[in-house]
C-alpha positions as CSV (number, residue, x, y, z in Angstrom):
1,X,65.1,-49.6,3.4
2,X,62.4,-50.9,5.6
3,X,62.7,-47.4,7.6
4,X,62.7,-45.4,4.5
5,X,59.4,-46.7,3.3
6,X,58.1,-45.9,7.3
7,X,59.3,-42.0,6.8
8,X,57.7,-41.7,3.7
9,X,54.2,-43.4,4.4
10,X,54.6,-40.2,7.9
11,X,54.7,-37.6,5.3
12,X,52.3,-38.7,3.2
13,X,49.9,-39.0,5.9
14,X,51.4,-35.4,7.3
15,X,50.3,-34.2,3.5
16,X,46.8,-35.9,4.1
17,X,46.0,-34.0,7.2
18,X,47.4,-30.9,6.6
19,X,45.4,-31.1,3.2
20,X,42.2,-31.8,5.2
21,X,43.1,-29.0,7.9
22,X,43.7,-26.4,4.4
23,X,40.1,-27.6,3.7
24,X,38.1,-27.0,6.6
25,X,39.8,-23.6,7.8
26,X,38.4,-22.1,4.1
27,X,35.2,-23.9,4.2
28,X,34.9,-22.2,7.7
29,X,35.9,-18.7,6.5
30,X,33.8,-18.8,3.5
31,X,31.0,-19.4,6.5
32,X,31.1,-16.6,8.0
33,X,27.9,-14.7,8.0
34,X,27.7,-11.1,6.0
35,X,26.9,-8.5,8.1
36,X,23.5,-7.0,7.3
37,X,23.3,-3.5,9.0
38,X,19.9,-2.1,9.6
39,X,19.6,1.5,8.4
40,X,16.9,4.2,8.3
41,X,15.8,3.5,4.6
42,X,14.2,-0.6,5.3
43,X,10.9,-0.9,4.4
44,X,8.3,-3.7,4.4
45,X,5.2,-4.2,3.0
46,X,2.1,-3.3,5.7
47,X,-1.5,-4.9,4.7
48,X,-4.8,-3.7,6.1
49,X,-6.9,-6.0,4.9
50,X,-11.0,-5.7,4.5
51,X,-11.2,-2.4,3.3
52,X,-14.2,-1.0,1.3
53,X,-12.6,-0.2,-2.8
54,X,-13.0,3.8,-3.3
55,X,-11.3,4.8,0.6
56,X,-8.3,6.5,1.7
57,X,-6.6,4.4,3.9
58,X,-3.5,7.0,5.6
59,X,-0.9,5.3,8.2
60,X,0.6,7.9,10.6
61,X,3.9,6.8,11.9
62,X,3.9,7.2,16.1
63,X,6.4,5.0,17.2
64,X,9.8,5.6,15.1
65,X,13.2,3.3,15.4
66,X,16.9,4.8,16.3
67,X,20.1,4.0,14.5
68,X,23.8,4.7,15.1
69,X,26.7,3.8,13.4
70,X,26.3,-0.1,13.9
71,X,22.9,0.0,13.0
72,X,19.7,-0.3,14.7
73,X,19.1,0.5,18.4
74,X,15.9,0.8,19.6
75,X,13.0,2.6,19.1
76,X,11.0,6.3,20.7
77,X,7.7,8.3,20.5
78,X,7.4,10.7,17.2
79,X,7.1,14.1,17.9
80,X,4.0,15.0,19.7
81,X,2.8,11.7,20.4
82,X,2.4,10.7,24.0
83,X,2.3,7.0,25.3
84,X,2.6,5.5,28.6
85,X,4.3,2.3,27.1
86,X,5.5,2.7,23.3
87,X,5.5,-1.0,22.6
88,X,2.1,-1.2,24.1
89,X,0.0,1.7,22.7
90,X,-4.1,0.8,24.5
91,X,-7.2,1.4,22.2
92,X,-8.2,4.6,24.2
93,X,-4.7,5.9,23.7
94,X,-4.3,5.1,19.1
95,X,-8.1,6.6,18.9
96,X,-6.8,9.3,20.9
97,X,-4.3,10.2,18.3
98,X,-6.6,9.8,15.2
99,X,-9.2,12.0,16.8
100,X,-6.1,14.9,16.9
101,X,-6.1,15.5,13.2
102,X,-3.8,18.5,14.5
103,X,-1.1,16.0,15.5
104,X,-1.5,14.0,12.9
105,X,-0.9,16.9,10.4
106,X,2.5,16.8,11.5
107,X,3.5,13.0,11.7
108,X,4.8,11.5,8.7
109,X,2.1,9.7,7.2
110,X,2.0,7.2,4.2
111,X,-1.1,6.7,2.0
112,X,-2.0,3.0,1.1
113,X,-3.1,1.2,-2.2
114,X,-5.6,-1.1,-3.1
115,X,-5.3,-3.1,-6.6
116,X,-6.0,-1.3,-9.7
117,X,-9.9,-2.0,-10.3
118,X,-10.9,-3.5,-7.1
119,X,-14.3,-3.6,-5.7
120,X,-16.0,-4.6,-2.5
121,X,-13.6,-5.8,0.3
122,X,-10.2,-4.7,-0.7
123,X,-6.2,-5.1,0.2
124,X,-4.5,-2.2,0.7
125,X,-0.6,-2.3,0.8
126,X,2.1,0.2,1.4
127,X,5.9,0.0,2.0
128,X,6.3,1.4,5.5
129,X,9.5,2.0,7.7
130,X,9.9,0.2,11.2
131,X,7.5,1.4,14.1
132,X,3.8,1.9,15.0
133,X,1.4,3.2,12.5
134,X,-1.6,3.9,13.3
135,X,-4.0,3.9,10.3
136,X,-7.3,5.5,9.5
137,X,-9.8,5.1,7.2
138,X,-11.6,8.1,5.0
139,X,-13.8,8.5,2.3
140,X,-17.2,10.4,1.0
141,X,-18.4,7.3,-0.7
142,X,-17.8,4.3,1.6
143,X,-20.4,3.2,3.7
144,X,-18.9,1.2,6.9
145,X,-17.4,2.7,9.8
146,X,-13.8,2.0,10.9
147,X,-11.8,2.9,13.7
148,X,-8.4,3.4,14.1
149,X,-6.0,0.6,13.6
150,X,-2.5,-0.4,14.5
151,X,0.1,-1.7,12.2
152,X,3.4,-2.6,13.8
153,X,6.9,-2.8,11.4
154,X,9.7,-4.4,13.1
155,X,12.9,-5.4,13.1
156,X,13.1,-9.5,14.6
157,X,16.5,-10.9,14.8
158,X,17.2,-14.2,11.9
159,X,17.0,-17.4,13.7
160,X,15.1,-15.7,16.8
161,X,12.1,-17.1,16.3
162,X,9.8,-14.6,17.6
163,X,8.1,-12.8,14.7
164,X,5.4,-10.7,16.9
165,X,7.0,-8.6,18.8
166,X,8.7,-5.6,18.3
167,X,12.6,-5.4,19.8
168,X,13.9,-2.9,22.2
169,X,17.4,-2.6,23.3
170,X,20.9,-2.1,22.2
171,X,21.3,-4.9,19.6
172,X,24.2,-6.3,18.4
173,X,24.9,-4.7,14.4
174,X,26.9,-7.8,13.6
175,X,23.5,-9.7,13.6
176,X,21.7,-10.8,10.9
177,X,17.9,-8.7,11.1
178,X,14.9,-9.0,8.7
179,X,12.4,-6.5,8.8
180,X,8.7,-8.1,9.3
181,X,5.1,-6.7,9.2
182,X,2.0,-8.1,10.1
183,X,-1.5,-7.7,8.5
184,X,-4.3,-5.6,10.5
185,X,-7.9,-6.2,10.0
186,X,-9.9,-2.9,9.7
187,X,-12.0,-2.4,12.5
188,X,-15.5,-1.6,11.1
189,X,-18.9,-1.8,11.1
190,X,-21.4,-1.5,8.2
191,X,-24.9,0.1,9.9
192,X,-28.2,-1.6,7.9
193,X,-31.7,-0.5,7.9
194,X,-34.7,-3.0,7.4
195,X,-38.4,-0.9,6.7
196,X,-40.9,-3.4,7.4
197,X,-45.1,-3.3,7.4
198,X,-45.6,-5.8,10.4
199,X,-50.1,-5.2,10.0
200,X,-52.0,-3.4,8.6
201,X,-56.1,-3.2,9.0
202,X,-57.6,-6.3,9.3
203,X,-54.3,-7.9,8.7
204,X,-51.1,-8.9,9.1
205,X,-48.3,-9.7,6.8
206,X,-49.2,-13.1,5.4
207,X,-50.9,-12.0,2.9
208,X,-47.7,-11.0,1.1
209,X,-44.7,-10.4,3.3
210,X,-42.7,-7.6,5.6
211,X,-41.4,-5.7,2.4
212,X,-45.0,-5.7,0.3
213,X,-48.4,-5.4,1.2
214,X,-52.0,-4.3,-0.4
215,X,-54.9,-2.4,1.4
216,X,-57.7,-0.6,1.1
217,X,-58.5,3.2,0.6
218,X,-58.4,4.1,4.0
219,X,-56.9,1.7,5.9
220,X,-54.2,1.6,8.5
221,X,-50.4,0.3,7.8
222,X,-48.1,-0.2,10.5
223,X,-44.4,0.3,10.1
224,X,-41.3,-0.7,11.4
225,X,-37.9,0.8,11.4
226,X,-35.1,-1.9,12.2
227,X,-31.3,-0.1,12.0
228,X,-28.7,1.4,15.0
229,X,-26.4,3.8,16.2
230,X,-23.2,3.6,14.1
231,X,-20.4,1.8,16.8
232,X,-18.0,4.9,16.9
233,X,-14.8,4.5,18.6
234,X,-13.2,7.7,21.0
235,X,-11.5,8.9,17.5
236,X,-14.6,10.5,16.8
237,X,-15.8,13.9,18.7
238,X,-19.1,14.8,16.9
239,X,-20.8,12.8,15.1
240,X,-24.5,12.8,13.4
241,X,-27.4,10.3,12.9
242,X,-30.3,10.4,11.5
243,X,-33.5,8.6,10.6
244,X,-35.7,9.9,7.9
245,X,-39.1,8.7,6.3
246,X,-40.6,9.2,3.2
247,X,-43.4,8.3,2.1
248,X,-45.1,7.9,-1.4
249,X,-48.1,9.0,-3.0
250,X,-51.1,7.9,-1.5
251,X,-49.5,7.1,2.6
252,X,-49.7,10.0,5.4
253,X,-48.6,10.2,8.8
254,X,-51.8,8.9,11.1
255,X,-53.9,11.1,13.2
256,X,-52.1,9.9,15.3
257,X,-49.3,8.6,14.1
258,X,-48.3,6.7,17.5
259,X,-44.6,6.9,17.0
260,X,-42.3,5.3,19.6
261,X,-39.0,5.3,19.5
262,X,-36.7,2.2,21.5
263,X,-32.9,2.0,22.1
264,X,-31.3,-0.9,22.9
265,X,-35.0,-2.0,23.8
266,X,-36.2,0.9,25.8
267,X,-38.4,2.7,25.2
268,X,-36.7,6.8,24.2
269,X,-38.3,10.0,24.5
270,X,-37.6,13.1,22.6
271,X,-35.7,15.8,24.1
272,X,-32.7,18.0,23.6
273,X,-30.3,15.2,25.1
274,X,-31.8,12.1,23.2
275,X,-33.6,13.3,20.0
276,X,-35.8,15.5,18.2
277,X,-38.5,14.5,16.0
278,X,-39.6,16.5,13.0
279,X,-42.9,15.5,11.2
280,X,-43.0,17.5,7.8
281,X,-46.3,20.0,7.5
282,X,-47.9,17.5,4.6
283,X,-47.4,14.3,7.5
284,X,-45.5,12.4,4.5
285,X,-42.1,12.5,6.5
286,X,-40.5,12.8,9.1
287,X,-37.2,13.2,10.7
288,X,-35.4,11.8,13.7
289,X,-32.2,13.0,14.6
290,X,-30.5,12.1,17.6
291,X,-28.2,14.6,19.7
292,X,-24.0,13.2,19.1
293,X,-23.4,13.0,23.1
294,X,-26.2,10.3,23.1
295,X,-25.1,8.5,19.9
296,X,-21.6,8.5,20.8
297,X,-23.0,7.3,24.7
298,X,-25.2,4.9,22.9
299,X,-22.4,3.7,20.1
300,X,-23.3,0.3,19.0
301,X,-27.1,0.2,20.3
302,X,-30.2,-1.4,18.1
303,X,-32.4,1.1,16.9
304,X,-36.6,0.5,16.9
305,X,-38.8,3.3,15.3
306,X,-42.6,1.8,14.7
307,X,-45.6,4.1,13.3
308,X,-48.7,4.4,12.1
309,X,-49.6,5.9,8.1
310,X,-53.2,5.5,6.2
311,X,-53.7,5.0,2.6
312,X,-55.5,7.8,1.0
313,X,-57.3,8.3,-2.2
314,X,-54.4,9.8,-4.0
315,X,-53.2,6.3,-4.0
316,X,-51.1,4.4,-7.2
317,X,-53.4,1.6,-8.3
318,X,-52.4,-2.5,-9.2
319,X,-49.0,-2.4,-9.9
320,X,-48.7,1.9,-9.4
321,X,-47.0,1.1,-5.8
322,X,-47.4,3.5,-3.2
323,X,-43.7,3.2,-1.7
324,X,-42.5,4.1,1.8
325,X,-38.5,4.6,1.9
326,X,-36.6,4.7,5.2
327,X,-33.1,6.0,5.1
328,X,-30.1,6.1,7.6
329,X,-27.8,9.2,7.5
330,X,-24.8,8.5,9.6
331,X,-21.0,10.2,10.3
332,X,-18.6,7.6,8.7
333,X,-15.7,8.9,9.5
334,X,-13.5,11.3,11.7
335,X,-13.0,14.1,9.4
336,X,-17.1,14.2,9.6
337,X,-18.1,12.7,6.2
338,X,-21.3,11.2,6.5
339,X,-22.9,8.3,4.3
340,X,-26.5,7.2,4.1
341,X,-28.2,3.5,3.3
342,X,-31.9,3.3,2.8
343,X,-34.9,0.7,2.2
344,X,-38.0,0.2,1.3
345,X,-41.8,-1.3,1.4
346,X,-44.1,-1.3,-1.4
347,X,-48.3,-0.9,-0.5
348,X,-50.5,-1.3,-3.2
349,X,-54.4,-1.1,-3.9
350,X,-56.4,-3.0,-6.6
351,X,-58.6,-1.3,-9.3
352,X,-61.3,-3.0,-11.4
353,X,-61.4,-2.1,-14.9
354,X,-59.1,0.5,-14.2
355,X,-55.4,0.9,-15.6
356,X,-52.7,-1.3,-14.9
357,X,-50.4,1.1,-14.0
358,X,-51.8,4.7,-13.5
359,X,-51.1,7.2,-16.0
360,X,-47.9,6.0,-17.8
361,X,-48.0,6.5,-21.6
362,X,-46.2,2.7,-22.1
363,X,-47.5,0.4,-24.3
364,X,-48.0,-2.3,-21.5
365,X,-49.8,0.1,-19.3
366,X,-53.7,-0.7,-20.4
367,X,-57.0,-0.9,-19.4
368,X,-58.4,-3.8,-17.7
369,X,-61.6,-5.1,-18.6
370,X,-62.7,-8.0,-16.3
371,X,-66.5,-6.8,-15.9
372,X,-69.1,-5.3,-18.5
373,X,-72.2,-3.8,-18.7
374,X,-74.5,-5.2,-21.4
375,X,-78.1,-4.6,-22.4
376,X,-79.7,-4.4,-26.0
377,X,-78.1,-3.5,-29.5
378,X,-78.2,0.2,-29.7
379,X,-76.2,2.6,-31.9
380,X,-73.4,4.9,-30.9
381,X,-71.1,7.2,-32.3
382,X,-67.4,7.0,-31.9
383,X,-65.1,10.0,-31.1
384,X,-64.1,9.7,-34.5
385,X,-68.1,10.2,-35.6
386,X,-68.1,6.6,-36.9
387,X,-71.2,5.3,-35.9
388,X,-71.5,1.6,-34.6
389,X,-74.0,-1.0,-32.8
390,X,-72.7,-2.0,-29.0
391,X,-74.1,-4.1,-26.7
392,X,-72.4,-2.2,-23.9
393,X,-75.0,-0.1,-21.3
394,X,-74.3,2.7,-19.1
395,X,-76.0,4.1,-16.0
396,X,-76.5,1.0,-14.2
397,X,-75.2,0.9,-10.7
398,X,-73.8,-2.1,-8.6
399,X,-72.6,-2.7,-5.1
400,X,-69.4,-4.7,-4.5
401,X,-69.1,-5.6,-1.0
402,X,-65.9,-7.0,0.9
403,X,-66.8,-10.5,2.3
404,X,-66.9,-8.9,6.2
405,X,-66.0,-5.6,5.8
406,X,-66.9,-2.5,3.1
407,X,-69.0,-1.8,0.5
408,X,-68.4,0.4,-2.5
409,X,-70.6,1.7,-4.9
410,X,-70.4,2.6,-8.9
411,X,-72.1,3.2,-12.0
412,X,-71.5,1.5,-15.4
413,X,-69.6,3.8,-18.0
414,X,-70.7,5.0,-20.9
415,X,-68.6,2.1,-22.5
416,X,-70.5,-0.5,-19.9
417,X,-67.4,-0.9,-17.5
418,X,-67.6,-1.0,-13.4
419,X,-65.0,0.4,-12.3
420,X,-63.8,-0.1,-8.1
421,X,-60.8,1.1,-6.9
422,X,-59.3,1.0,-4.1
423,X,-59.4,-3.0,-3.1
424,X,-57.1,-5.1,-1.2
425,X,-57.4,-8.7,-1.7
426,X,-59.5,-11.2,-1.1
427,X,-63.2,-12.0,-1.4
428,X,-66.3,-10.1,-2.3
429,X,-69.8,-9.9,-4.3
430,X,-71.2,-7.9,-6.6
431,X,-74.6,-7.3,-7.0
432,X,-76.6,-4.6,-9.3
433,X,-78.6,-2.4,-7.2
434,X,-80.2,0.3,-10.2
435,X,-81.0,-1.4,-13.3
436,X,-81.1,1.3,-16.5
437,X,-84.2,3.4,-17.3
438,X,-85.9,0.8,-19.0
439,X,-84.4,-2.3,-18.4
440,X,-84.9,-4.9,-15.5
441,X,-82.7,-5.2,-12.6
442,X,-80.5,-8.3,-12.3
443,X,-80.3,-9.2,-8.9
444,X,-77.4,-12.1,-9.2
445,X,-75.5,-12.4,-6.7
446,X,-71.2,-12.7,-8.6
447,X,-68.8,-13.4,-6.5
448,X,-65.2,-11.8,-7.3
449,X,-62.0,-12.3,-5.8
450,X,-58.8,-10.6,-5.9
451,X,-55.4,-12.2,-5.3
452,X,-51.9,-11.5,-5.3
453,X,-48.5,-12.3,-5.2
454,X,-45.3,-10.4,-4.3
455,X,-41.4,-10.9,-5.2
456,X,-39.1,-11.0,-2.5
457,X,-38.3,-7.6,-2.2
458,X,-41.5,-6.7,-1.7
459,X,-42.8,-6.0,-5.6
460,X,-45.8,-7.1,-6.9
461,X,-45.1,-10.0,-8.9
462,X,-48.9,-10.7,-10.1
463,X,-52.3,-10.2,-9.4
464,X,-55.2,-12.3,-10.5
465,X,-59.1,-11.7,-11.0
466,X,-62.0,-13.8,-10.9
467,X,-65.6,-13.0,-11.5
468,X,-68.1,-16.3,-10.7
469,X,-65.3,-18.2,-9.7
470,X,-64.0,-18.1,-13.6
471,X,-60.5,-16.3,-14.2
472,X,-60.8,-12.8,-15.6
473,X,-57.1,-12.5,-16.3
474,X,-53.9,-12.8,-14.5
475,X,-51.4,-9.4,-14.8
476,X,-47.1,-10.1,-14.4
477,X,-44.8,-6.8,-14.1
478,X,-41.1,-7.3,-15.0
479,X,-38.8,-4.8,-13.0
480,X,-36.0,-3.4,-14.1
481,X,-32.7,-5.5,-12.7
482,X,-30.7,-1.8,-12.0
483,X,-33.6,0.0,-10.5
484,X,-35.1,-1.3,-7.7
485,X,-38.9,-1.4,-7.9
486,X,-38.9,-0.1,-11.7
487,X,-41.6,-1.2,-13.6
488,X,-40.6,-2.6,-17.2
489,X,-43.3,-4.5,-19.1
490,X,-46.5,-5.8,-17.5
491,X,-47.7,-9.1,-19.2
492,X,-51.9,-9.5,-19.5
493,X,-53.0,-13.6,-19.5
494,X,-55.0,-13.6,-21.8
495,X,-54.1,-10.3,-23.6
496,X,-56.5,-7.6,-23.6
497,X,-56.6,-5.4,-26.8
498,X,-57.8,-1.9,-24.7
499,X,-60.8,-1.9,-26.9
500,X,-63.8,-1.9,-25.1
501,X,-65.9,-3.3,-28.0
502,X,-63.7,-6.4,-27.3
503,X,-65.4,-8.4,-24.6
504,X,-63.7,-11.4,-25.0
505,X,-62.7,-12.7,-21.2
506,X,-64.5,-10.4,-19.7
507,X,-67.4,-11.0,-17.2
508,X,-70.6,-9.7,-18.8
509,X,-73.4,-8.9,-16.7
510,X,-77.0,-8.3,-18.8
511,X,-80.0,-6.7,-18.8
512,X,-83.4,-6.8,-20.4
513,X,-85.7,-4.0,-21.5
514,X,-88.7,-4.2,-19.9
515,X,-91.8,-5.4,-22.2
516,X,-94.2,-2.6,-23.3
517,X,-97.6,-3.4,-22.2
518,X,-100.6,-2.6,-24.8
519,X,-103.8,-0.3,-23.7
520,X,-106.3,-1.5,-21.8
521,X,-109.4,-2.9,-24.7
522,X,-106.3,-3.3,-27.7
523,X,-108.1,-0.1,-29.3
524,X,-106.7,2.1,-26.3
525,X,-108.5,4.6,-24.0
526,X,-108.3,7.5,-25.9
527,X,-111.9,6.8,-27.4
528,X,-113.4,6.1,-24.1
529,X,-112.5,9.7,-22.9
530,X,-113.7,11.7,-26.0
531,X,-116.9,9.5,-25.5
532,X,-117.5,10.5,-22.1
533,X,-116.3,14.2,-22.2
534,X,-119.4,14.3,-24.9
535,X,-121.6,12.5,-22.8
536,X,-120.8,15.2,-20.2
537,X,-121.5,18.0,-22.7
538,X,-125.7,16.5,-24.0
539,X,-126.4,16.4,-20.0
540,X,-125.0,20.0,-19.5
541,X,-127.0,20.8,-22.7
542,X,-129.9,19.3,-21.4
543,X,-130.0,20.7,-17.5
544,X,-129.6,24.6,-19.0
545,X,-132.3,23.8,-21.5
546,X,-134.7,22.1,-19.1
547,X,-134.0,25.6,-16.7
548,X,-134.9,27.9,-19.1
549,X,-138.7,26.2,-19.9
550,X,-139.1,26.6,-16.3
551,X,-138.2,30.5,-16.2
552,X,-141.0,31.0,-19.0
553,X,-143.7,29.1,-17.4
């Protein structure tokens, strides 16, 4: 019995292990990896991040992989393409091939996406089969310049760990493969321009800043051109930039203008291998244009242009600015598209009791009335033939002189106002120099000052008067927030009504008629001369008379 129960508890434990063994040998089987055979038709997604919204981003495949009936094998050169080591193309080498848009006509070639509605810096995706891609960016409206970049798709065996570098070699198609991409940053550069007035006669820039400035009829502004040459990789052959200048009403070109040129901080002159320079006939532009073999030698370099320009008397007056805009031209990319950027400075002149803001017809744009002419009550008659009593006095002339500096002369308006135009800033007097026929001169000495103060961009925010040390008026524009430098509403403290029979907060200067003095005696000398032109008569009377007794005797 006893070796009964001994048998029994063998096979039970025979049962137990053969169980377990059952088990293990299917757990093991069910195990066993899948084969996942590479074929022609993977893709994975390649980024290029950084890319302006609006460009075509194209990748050109350079570097294809090679299958067999197990799967993937390696990889070799696309048709055409030439590289000393496939898996390691140089820079000199990938801008070599963008710069052959006749090879690249013939590669296959994948166009790239960005998000629908995406502006600015922008992701562009595309699912791409394994090798090299070389990728360039295009476009008529984008502004930076890119070179040629390099996006790699790869095949990286699982469990390998090494996710950055592309496999060579027989491989093993049994293996497990996942096909990888990494991102590639586009290789650009935006070009900028800064104009800037860095003096000016008699001053420099602290009286405003670099972008906005006010002088005087006549005076000197000097300019700067901050930008550079575009950084332009071997992909491109020709290329073309260009520095133009445009000036506004009232600035020309100097006599002379004393234009320099500096590259890289050297100083350039023009010729046929560096660049021409073309001032326009009227000396309110001008043109530099630099020859492509020395922008493409120069690639990169910071760009200095500085010249001279004079304010003349076509000049905008208060907030009519008299802008200066500098603009960049530049080759953007390969296929020769070419993109321009552009800035500006703003110069302005002052005019008392002159218009705000020359001859626009808007409501905003008035007179300004911060001195007047007054004298004695008379009677005038309107445009409209309505007649009325004024205070106001014409013909009297005044000197207002610049505290160190000029003088300028005018002559009160029929409706009493001095106007000067012309002013920059600061501090002068004013001083009547001709009183009226008839009235007597008043030889006050006012003082007057102008100031001002500019936005950040270079604008005029606001200008102030004051005649006698009391506040005329203060003048704020608005600008439009879309147009730079547009002009919207200009507000008047305290508001003028453009009616000149409205003198409130304006400066009156008077006069007096001189006194009419009586005729010598009160009864005048007309009796005194009718007297003695008789007296005169008797003696003649009395000399012929007495001649004529003599004659008889």
């Amino acid at each position: 019995m006893k070796k009964m129960k001994r048998l029994f508890a063998v096979l039970l434990a025979m049962v137990m292990v053969l169980g377990l063994s059952v088990t293990a040998f299917a757990t093991n089987t069910d195990a066993t990896p899948a084969v996942n055979k590479p074929t022609e038709n993977d893709k994975a997604t390649a980024t290029v991040e950084n890319v302006e919204a609006g460009a075509t981003v194209t990748a050109y495949r350079i570097v294809e992989p090679t299958y067999n009936d197990k799967g993937f094998t390696g990889y070799k050169l696309a048709t055409g393409v030439t590289l000393t080591d496939m898996l390691v193309p140089t820079s000199d080498e990938v801008t070599g091939i963008a710069a052959n848009k006749t090879l690249l006509e013939t590669l296959e070639s994948q166009t790239l996406s960005a998000p629908e509605g995406a502006t600015g810096l922008t992701t562009y995706t595309a699912e791409l089969g394994a090798g090299y891609w070389v990728v360039v960016v295009t476009g008529s409206d984008i502004q930076e310049v890119y070179n040629p970049m390099l996006v790699g798709i790869y095949y990286n065996v699982a469990g390998s760990g090494d996710n950055s570098t592309l496999v060579q070699g027989t491989v093993d198609a049994n293996s497990n493969w996942s096909l990888n991409s990494t991102p590639a940053y586009a290789k650009s550069q935006q070009p900028t321009i800064d104009k800037k007035i860095t003096g000016s006669t008699g001053k420099n820039t602290s009286d405003g800043n670099e972008s906005g400035n006010d002088v005087a009829i006549g005076d000197t502004v000097n300019f700067e051109i901050d930008t550079q040459i575009p950084s332009y990789s071997k992909s491109y052959a020709e290329v073309s930039v260009k520095i133009t200048d445009r000036m506004g009403k009232g600035l020309t070109l100097a006599e002379p203008a004393n234009l320099v040129v500096k590259v890289n901080n050297v100083k350039v002159a023009a010729g046929v291998n560096t660049y021409t320079y073309t001032p326009a006939a009227d000396k309110k532009s001008f043109e530099i244009a630099f020859a492509s073999a020395y922008a493409l030698a120069h690639s990169g370099e910071a760009v200095v242009v500085t010249y001279d320009a004079v304010l003349g008397e076509d000049a905008g007056l208060n907030f009519d600015a008299n802008d200066n805009t500098a603009k960049l031209t530049y080759t953007n990319d390969p296929n020769g598209e070419t993109n321009e950027i552009e800035d500006k400075t703003y110069t302005y002149t002052f005019g008392i009791d002159a218009n705000l803001f020359g001859s626009d017809g808007s409501a905003w744009n008035k007179f300004t009335e911060e001195l007047l002419k007054t004298g004695e009550v008379r009677k005038i008659i309107l445009d409209s033939g309505e007649e009325v009593e004024t205070t106001t006095l014409p013909g009297a002339e005044f000197t207002l002189t610049r505290e160190g500096g000029k003088a300028y002369t005018t002559v009160s308006d029929e409706n009493g106002y001095l106007s000067f135009t012309g002013l920059d800033a600061g501090t002068y007097t004013l001083q009547e120099t001709k009183a009226p026929e008839g009235y007597s001169l008043n030889d006050a000495k006012i003082p007057v000052e102008i100031t001002a103060e500019y936005n950040t961009d270079g604008t005029l925010k606001s200008y102030e008067i004051k005649v006698n040390n009391e506040k005329t008026s203060t003048y704020t524009a608005t600008y439009d927030a879309d147009e730079k430098g547009k002009v919207t509403n200009i507000d008047c403290t305290p508001e003028h009504e453009n009616d000149w029979s409205d003198v409130s907060d304006t400066h009156e200067i008077k006069n007096t008629k001189l006194t009419a003095l009586p005729s010598t005696g009160g009864m005048g000398t007309m009796i005194f001369t009718v007297a003695g032109c008789l007296i005169m008569i008797v003696a003649a009377g009395f000399y012929f008379s007495g001649r004529k007794k003599s004659a008889a005797k």
